[in-house]
Steps between C-alpha positions, in 0.01 A plus 500: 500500500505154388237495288589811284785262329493457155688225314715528277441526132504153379823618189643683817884479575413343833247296350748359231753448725284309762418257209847487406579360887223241467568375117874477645429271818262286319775459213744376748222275722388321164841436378668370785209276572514361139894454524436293814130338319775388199790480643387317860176399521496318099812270567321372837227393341621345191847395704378436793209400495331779764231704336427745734689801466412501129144571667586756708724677302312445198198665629685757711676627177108429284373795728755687565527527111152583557604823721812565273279529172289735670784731626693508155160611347416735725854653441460477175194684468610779759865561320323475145702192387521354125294142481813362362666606852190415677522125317879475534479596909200281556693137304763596711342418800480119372850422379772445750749761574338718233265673784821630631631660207174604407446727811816623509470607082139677606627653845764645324313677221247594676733678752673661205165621357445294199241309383491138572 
């Protein structure tokens, strides 16, 4: 029946692994949208003069860091991470390109059973 099931332990394989898939689309949805904050949005308003996509983006990639910070600790706390990987993987999230590396560093230790 539906109500007899039970979820899973929170330090569960599934559990970790469900985190994993989160921490890993947030990583990629914060740093492409701070590539295109820097790399777009920045040079239109100083350049050209046209604010607005600093605004959206801006505060797009604000709470979607928001969402991001929240997945990486949850992960973090599920897989049993170091703080100095917990630190490292969150200050990723805020320095172009680095979010990308970042992820895939922590996806691949984490698949290979180590510690991050």
């Amino acid at each position: 029946m539906a109500g007899d099931r039970v979820a899973p332990a929170r330090d569960s394989e599934q559990a970790i692994a469900a985190a994993l898939q989160r921490y890993r689309v947030m990583a990629n949805v914060v740093g492409v949208l701070l590539i295109l904050l820097i790399v777009v949005a920045v040079p239109l308003k100083h350049w050209g003069g046209i604010p607005t996509p600093v605004t959206i983006l801006g505060t797009a990639h604000g709470w979607l860091y928001a969402l991001f910070f929240l997945s990486a600790v949850d992960l973090a706390l599920r897989a049993k991470w170091t703080l100095k990987g917990t630190v490292v993987a969150l200050v990723a999230g805020t320095i172009p390109f680095l979010s990308f590396a970042a992820e895939h560093s922590v996806t691949r230790r984490m698949r290979a059973g180590e510690r991050v």
